[in-house]
N, C-alpha and C positions, 0 to 999 in steps of 0.2 A: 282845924275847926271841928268842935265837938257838936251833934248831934244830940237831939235830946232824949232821952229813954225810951220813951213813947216812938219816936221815930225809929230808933234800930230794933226797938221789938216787932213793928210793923216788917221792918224791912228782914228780919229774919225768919217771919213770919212766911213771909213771900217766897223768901228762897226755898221754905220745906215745902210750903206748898208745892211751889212749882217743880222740885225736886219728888214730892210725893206723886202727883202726876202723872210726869216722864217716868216713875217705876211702874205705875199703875199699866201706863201704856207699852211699857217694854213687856210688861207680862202678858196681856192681851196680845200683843205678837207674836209673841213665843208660843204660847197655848192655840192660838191661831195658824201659825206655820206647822206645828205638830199634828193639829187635829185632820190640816190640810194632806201633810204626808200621808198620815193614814186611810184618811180618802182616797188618796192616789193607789197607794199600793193595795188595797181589798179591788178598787177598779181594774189595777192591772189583772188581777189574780182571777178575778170574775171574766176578763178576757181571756188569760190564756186556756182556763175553763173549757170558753168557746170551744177551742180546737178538739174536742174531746167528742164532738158532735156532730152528725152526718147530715148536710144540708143541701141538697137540689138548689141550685140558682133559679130561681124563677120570680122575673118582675112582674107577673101578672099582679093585676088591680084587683087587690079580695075587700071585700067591706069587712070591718071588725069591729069588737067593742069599742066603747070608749068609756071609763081611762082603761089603763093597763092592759089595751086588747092588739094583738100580737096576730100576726097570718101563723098556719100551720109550719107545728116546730122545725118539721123538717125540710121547709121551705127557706129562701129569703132572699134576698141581698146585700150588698157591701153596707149600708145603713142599716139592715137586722140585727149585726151585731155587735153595732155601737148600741142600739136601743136595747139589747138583752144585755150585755156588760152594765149598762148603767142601769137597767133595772131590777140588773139583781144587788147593786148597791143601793135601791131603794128609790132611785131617782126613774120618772117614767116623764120620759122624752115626749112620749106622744101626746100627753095631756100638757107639759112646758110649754110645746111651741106649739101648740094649737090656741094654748090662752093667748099667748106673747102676740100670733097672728089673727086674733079675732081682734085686740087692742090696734096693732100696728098692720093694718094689713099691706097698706101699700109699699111697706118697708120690703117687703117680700119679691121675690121673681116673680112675673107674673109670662111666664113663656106660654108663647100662642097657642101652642099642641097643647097643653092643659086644658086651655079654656077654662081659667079658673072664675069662678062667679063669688067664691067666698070661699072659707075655710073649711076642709074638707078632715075633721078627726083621722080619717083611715088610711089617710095619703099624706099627705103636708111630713108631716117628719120621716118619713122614710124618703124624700129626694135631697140628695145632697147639696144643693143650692139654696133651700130650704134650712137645713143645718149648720151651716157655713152663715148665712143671718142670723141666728139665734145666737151661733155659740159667738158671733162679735158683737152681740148687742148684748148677753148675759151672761157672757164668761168672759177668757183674755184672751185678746188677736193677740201672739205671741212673731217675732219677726222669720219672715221668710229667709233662710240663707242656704248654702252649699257645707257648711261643715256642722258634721255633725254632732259634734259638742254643743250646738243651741238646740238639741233635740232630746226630751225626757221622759222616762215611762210615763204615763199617762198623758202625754200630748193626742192631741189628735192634729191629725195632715188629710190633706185635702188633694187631689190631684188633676189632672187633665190629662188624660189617657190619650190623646190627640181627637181632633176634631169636636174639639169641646164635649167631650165624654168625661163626665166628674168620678169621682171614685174616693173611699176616706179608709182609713183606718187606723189604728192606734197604736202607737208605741209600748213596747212590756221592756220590763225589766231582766230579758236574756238577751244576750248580742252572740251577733253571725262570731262564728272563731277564725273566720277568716279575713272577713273586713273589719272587725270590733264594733260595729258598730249593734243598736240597739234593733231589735226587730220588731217587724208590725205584724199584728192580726187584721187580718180584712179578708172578703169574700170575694173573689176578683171572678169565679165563676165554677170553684171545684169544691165549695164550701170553704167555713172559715177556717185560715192556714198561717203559721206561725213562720215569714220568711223578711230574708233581708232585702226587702224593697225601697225604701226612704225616697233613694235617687233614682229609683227604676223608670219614673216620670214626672211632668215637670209639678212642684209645686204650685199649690195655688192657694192652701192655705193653711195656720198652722192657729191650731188655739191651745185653749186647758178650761174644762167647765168642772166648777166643784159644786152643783146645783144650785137652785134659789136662794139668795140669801135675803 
């Protein structure tokens, strides 16, 4: 059965379209996974930065600017420098999840000791249960497992130090030479240190935030 002209022009029509398309879109992924690499690795590099920096642990409660207002350099905590890693790639945490929590508040912990009444600029993104909501409501909850082949620089992990004590820090692109595996920066209390911790305690959460898109 013969088709009439008008008809297979139509229908060939269709196929390039729909063939023009799916190229269209393979290329927006590919320029898309690329530009994401490179976000990752200036992230990592801006972490491992961190360890180059002399930092006193201290969670006291200091009032700071807002946006891009930061406690004293040489202070901080294990969420300091997730928030300096991503702010020197341009991304400032503390104005993200301060918006995302004036919108969404009740999406947030809201634990007793805080007493929280609203959104507080100066606090809110520096508690790691506070981060752990953001980065699964505006980045990817990536799966929790024991091997570490699902773990890659730029991840962020989440922890539970026991007695429901959180703790975060983030995957670089060197691994231990004795386990192979990939190592984090996080501030656990002698400032930010470049070690093979992953499994040191128990997971609780595992993302990847490439900023607002």
């Amino acid at each position: 059965m013969r088709f009439p002209s008008s008809v297979r022009l139509f229908a060939l029509l269709a196929v390039a379209t729909v063939a023009a398309f799916a190229h269209v879109a393979a290329q927006s992924d590919s320029q898309q996974s690329a530009t994401r690499a490179e976000f990752l690795h200036q992230l990592v590099a801006a972490a491992i930065e961190r360890t180059h920096h002399v930092v006193r642990y201290d969670p006291a409660y200091i009032r700071i600017p807002y946006p891009n207002g930061d406690v004293p350099a040489d202070t901080g905590v294990c969420t300091d420098e997730i928030i300096r890693s991503y702010r020197a790639v341009g991304i400032d945490l503390q104005k993200e999840v301060h918006e995302d929590m004036q919108r969404n508040f009740s999406a947030y912990p809201r634990k007793w000791h805080w007493m929280l009444a609203g959104a507080d600029t100066s606090i809110d993104h520096r508690r790691v249960p506070n981060l752990m909501i953001f980065f699964s409501r505006k980045g990817q909850t990536l799966k929790i497992s024991s091997d570490a082949a699902d773990y890659s620089p730029g991840d962020l992990v989440t922890w539970d130090l026991g007695g429901n004590v959180p703790h975060i820090g983030i995957l670089v692109d060197q691994k231990s030479p004795q386990s192979g595996r990939y190592l984090i920066v996080h501030n656990i209390g002698q400032g930010p240190k470049m070690e093979d911790v992953l499994f040191h305690w128990k997971i609780i959460g595992h993302y990847r935030y490439f900023g607002a898109t």
